[in-house]
C-alpha positions as a Markdown table, in Angstrom:
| # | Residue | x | y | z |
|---|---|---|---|---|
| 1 | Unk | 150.3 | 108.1 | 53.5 |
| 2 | Unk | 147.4 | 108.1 | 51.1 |
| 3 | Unk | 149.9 | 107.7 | 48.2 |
| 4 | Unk | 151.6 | 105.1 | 50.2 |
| 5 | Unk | 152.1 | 101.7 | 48.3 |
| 6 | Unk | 152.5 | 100.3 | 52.0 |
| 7 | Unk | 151.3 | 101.0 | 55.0 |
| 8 | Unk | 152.4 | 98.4 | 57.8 |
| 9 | Unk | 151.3 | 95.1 | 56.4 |
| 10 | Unk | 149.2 | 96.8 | 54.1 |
| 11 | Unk | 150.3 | 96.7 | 50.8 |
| 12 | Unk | 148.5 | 98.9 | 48.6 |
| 13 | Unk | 149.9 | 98.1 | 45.6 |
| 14 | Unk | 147.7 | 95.1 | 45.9 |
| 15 | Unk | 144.4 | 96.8 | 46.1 |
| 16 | Unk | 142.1 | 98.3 | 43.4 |
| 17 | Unk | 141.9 | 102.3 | 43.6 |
| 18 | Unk | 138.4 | 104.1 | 42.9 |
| 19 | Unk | 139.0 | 107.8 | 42.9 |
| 20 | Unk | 135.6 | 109.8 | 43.2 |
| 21 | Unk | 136.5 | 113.7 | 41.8 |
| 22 | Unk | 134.7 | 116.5 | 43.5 |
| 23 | Unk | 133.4 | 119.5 | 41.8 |
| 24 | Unk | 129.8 | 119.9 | 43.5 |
| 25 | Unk | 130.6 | 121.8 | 46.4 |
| 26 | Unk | 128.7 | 119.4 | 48.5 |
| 27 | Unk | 131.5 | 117.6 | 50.5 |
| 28 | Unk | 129.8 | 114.3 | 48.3 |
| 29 | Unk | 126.3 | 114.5 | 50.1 |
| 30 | Unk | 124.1 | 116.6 | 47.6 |
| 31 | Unk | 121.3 | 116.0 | 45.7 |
| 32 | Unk | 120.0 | 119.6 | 44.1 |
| 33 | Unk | 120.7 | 119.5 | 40.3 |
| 34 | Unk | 118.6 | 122.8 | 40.3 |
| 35 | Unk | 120.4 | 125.3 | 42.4 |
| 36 | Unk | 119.2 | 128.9 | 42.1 |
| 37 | Unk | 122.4 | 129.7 | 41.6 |
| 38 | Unk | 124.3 | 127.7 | 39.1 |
| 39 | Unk | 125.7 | 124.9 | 40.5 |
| 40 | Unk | 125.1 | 121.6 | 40.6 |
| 41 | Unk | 125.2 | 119.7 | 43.9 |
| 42 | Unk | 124.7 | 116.3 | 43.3 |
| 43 | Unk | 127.7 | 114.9 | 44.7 |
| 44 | Unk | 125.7 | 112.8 | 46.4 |
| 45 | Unk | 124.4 | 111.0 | 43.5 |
| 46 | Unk | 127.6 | 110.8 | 42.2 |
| 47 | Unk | 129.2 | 109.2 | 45.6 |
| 48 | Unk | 125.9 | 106.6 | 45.5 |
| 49 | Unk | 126.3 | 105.9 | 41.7 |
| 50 | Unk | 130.4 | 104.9 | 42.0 |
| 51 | Unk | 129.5 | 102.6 | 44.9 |
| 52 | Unk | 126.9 | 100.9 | 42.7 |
| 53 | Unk | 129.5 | 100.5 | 40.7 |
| 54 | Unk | 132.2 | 99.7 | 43.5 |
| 55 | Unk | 129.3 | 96.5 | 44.5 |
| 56 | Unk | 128.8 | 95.4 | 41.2 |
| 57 | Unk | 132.4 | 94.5 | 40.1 |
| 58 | Unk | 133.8 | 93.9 | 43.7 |
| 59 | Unk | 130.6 | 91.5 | 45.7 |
| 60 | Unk | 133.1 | 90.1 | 47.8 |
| 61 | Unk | 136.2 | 92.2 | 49.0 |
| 62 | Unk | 138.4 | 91.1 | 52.3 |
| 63 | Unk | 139.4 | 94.6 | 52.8 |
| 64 | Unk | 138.5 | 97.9 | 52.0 |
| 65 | Unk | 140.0 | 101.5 | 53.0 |
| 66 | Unk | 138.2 | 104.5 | 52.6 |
| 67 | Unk | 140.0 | 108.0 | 52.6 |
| 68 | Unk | 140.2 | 111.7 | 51.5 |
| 69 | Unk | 141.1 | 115.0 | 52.5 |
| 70 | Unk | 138.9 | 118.2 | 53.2 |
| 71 | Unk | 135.9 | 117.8 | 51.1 |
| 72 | Unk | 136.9 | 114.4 | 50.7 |
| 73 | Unk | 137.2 | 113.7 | 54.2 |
| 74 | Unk | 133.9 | 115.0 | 55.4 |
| 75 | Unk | 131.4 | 112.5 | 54.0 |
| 76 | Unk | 133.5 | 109.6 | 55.6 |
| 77 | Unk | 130.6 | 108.4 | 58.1 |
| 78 | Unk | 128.2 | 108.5 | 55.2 |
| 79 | Unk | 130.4 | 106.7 | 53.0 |
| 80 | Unk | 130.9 | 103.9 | 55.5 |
| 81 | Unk | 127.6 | 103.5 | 56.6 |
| 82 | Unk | 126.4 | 103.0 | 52.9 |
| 83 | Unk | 129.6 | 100.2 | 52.4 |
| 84 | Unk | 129.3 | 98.7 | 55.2 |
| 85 | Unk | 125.6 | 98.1 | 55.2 |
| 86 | Unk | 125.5 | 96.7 | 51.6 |
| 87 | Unk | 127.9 | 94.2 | 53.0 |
| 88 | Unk | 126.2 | 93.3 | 55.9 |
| 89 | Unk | 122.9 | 92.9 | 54.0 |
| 90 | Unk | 124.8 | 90.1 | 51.6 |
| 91 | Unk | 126.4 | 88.4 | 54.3 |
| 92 | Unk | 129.6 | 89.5 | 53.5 |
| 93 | Unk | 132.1 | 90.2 | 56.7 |
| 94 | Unk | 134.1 | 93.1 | 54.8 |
| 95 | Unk | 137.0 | 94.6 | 57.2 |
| 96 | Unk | 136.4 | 98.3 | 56.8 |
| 97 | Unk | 139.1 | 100.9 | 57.5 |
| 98 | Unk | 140.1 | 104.3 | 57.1 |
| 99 | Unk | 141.8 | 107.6 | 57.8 |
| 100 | Unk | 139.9 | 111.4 | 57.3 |
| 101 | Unk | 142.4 | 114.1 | 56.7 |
| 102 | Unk | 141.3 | 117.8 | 57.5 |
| 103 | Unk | 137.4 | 117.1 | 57.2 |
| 104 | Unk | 136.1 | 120.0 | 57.3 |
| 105 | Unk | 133.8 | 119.1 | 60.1 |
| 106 | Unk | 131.8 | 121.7 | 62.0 |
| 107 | Unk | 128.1 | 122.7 | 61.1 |
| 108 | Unk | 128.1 | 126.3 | 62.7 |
| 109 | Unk | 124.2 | 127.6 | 63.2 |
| 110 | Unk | 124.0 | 130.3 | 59.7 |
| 111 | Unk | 125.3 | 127.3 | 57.6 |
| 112 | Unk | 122.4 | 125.1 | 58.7 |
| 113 | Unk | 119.9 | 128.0 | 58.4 |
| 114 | Unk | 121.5 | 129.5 | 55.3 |
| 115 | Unk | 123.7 | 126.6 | 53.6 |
| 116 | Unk | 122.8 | 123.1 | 54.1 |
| 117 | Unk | 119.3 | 123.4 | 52.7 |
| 118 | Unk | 120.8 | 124.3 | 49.5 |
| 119 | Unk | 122.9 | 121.0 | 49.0 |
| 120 | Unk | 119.6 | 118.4 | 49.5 |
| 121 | Unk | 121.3 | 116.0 | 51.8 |
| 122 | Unk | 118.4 | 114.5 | 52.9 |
| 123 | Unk | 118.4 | 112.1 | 50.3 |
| 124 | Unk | 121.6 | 110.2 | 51.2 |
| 125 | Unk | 120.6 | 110.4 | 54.9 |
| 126 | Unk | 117.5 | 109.1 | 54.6 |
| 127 | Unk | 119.4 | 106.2 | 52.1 |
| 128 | Unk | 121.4 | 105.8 | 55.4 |
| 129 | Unk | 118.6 | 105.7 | 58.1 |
| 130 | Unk | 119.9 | 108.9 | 59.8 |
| 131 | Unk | 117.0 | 110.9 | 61.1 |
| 132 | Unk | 117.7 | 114.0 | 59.5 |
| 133 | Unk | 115.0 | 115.9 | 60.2 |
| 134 | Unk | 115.3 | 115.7 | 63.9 |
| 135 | Unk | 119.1 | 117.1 | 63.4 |
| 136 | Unk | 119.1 | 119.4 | 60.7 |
| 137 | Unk | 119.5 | 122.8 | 62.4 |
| 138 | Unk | 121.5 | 121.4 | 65.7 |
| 139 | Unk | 125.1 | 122.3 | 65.3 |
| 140 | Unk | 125.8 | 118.6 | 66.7 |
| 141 | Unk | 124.3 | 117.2 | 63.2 |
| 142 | Unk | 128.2 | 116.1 | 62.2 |
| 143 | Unk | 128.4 | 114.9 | 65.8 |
| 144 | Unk | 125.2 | 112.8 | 65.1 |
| 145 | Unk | 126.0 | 112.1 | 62.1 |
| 146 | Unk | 129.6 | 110.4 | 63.1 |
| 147 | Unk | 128.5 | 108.8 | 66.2 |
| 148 | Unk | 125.0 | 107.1 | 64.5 |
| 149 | Unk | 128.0 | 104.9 | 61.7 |
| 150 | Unk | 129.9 | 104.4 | 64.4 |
| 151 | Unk | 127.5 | 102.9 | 66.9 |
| 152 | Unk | 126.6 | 100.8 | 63.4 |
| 153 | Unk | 130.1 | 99.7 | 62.9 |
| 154 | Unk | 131.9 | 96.8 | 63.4 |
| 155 | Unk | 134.3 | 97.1 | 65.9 |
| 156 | Unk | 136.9 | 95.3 | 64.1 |
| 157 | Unk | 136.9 | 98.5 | 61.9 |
| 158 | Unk | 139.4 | 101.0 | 62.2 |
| 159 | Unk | 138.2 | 104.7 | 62.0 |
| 160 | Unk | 141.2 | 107.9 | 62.1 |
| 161 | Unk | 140.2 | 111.6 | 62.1 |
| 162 | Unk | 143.7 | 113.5 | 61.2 |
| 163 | Unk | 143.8 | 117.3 | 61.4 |
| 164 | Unk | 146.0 | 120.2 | 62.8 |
| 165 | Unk | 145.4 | 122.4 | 65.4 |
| 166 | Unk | 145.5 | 125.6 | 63.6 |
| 167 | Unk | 144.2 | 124.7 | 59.8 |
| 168 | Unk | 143.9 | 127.7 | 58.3 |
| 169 | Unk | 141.4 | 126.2 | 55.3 |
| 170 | Unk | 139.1 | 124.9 | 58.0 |
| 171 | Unk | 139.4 | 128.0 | 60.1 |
| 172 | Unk | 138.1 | 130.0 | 56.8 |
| 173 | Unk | 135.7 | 127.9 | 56.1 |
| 174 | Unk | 134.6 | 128.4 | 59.7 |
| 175 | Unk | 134.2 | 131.8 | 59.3 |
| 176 | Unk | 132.4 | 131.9 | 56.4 |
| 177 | Unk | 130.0 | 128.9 | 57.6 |
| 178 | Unk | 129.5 | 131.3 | 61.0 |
| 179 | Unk | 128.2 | 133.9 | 58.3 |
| 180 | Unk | 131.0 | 136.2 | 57.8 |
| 181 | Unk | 131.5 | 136.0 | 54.0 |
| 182 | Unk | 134.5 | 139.3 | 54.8 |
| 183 | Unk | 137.2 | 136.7 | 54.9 |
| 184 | Unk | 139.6 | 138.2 | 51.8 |
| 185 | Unk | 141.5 | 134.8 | 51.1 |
| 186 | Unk | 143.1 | 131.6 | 52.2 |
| 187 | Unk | 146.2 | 133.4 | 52.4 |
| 188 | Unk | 145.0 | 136.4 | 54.2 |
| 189 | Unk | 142.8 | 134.5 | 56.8 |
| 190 | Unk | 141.3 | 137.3 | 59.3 |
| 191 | Unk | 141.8 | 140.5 | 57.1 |
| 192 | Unk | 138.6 | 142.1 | 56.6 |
| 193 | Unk | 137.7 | 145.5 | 54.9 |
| 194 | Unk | 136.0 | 148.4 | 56.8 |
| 195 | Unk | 134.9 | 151.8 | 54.8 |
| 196 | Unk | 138.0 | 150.7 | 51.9 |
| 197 | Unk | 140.2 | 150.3 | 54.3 |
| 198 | Unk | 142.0 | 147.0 | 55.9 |
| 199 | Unk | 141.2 | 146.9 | 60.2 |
| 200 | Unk | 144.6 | 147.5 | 62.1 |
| 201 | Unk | 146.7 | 144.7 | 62.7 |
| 202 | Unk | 146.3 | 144.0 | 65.9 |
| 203 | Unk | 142.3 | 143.8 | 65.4 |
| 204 | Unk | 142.3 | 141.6 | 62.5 |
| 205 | Unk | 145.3 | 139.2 | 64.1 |
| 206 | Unk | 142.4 | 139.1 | 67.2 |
| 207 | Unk | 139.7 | 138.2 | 65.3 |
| 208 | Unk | 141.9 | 135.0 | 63.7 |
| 209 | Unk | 142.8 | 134.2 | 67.3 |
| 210 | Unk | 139.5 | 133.8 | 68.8 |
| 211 | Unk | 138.0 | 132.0 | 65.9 |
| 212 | Unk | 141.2 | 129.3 | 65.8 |
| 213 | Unk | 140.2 | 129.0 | 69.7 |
| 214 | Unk | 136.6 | 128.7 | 69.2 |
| 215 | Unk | 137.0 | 126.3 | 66.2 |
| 216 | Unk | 139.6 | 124.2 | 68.1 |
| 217 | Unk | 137.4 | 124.0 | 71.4 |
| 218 | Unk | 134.6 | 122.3 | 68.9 |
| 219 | Unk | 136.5 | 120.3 | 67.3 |
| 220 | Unk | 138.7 | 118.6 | 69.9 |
| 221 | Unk | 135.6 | 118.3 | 71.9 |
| 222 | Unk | 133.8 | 116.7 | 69.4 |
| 223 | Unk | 136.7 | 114.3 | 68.2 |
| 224 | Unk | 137.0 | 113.4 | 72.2 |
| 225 | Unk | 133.5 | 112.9 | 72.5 |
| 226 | Unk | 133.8 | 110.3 | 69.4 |
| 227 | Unk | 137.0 | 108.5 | 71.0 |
| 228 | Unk | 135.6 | 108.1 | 74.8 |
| 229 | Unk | 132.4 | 106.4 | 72.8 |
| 230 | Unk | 134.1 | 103.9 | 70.5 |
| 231 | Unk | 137.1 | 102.3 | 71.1 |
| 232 | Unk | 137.7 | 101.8 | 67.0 |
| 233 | Unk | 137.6 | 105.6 | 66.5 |
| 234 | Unk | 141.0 | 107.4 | 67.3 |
| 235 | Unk | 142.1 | 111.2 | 66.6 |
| 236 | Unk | 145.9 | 112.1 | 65.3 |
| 237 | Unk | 146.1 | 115.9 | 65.9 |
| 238 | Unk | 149.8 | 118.1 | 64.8 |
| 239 | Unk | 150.8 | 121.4 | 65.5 |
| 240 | Unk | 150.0 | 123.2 | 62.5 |
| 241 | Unk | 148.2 | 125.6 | 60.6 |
| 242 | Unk | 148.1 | 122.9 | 57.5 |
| 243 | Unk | 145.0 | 121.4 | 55.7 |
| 244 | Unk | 145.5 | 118.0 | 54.1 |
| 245 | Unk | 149.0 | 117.7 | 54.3 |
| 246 | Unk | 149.5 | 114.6 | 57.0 |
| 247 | Unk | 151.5 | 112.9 | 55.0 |
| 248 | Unk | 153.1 | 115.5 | 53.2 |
| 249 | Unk | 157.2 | 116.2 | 53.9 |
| 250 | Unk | 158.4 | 119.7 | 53.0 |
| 251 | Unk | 162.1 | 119.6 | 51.4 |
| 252 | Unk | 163.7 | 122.8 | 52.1 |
């Protein structure tokens, strides 16, 4: 779908593209050029900077559809907000839609503590009137952050959160956002090394299980929570352990 040309009475083909490129490991929200470590998250100054753009050459759109995939995905509240707002402000009645694919959504405790600090997101929630402060360490903060756009939304505007119920690239990034940075691979997901050698089977296969169960409790309840609130925010959930792959059909 997001390389549709058409999509119902959409046609795409029609419509200007702006592609935003991510290589800050921020999910788009960052503003630390100075990272002890190397890299650069300012993904959020990037995100702001092509909007500026996007406002500049486009003042009066009739329709505009935001979407992404994992990393991509993720900032979709933010990116809204900041869209719809500018709109609003110049009196423009822009119909805003759009379909997240895989965000990788959850904010486990040791990421807030340990990770989010690092990125700077402050910036681009304060540039959005979210009180960040008050949310910063609660593991609701994507909840907060998702149902604060929403309630700011217009109701004519179509939000969908698409995901599968086992994604394994969500499920790792789980783990290593609940602090346990022993996850060998993508491919591997559970496999973790003791004394040199790999746990038994059976150990490692329960391990997986009970995070996929504790990852999908949070999710679908979070996703649930966001639907019985607002009527214009619906949830498309497959069996599945893929990540960003919704639209994509396998040829065997």
């Amino acid at each position: 779908m997001l390389c549709a040309k058409t999509v119902g009475d959409t046609d795409f083909s029609e419509y200007d593209i702006v592609l935003i490129p991510y290589c800050t490991q921020d999910v788009h929200l960052g503003d630390e050029p100075n990272s002890d470590y190397g890299v650069k998250h300012v993904g959020g100054h990037t995100l702001y900077q092509t909007l500026k753009w996007i406002f500049d050459n486009f003042p009066d759109p009739s329709h505009i559809f935001i979407t992404g995939c994992s990393a991509g995905a993720t900032p979709f509240p933010v990116v809204y907000e900041i869209i719809n707002s500018h709109y609003v402000a110049h009196g423009k009645q822009v119909v805003i839609n759009g379909i997240a694919d895989s965000p990788v959504y959850l904010t486990p405790s040791y990421f807030l503590k340990n990770g989010l600090n690092h990125w700077n997101v402050k910036t681009v929630m304060d540039m959005i009137g979210f009180d960040y402060d008050t949310y910063k360490d609660d593991e609701n903060f994507p909840n907060e952050v998702l149902d604060y756009a929403l309630e700011n939304s217009k109701e004519t505007d179509r939000w969908g959160y698409v995901t599968h119920d086992s994604d394994r690239v969500s499920l790792l990034y789980y783990g290593f956002m609940n602090g346990d940075s022993e996850f060998s691979s993508e491919y591997d997901l559970g496999r973790r090394k003791c004394s040199g050698r790999s746990e038994p089977w059976n150990l490692r296969r329960q391990m997986t299980d009970d995070l996929q169960i504790q990852w999908w409790m949070k999710m679908n309840n979070s996703l649930s929570l966001a639907m019985k609130d607002h009527n214009n925010f619906h949830s498309f959930v497959m069996e599945g352990t893929h990540h960003c792959t919704f639209s994509y059909v396998r040829k065997s």
